[in-house]
VMD Tcl script that draws the C-alpha trace (Angstrom):
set ca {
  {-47.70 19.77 -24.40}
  {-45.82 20.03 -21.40}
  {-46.64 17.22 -19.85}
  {-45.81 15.06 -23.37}
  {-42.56 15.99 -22.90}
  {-41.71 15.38 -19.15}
  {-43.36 11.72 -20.20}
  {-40.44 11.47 -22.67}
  {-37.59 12.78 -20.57}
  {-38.75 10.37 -17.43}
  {-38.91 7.74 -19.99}
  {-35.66 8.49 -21.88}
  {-33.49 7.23 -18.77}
  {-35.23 3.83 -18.72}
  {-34.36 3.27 -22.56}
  {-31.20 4.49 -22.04}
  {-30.03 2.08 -19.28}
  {-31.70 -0.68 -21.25}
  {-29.44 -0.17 -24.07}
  {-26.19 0.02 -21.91}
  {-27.05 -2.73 -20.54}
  {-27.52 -4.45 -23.82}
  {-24.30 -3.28 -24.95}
  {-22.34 -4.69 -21.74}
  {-23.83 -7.60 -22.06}
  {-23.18 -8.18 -25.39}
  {-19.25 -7.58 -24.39}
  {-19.35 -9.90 -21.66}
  {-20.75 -12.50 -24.01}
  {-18.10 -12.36 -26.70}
  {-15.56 -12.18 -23.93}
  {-17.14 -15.55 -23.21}
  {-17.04 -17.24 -26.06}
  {-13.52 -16.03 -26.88}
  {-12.43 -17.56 -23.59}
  {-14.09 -20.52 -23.79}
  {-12.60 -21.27 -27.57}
  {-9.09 -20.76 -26.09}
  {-9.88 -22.75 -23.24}
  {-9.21 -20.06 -20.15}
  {-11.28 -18.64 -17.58}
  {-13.04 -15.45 -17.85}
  {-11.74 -14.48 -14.75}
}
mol new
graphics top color blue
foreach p $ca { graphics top sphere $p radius 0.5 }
foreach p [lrange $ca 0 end-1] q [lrange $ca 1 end] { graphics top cylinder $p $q radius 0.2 }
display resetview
């Protein structure tokens, strides 16, 4: 049973960046689109 559970803590941190990454990218997308509807640069 031990081992079951370092499985899921080494493969919690994986998931984890996966979904921040998901979420940042979501926020650079609407960022985007914003921008690009008022006719600026992102940056």
């Amino acid at each position: 049973m031990t081992t079951f559970f370092m499985t899921l803590y080494i493969l919690m941190w994986p998931v984890m960046a996966l979904v921040v990454l998901i979420i940042l990218s979501i926020g650079v997308y609407k960022d985007f689109r914003e921008a690009k509807a008022e006719g600026r640069m992102v940056v």
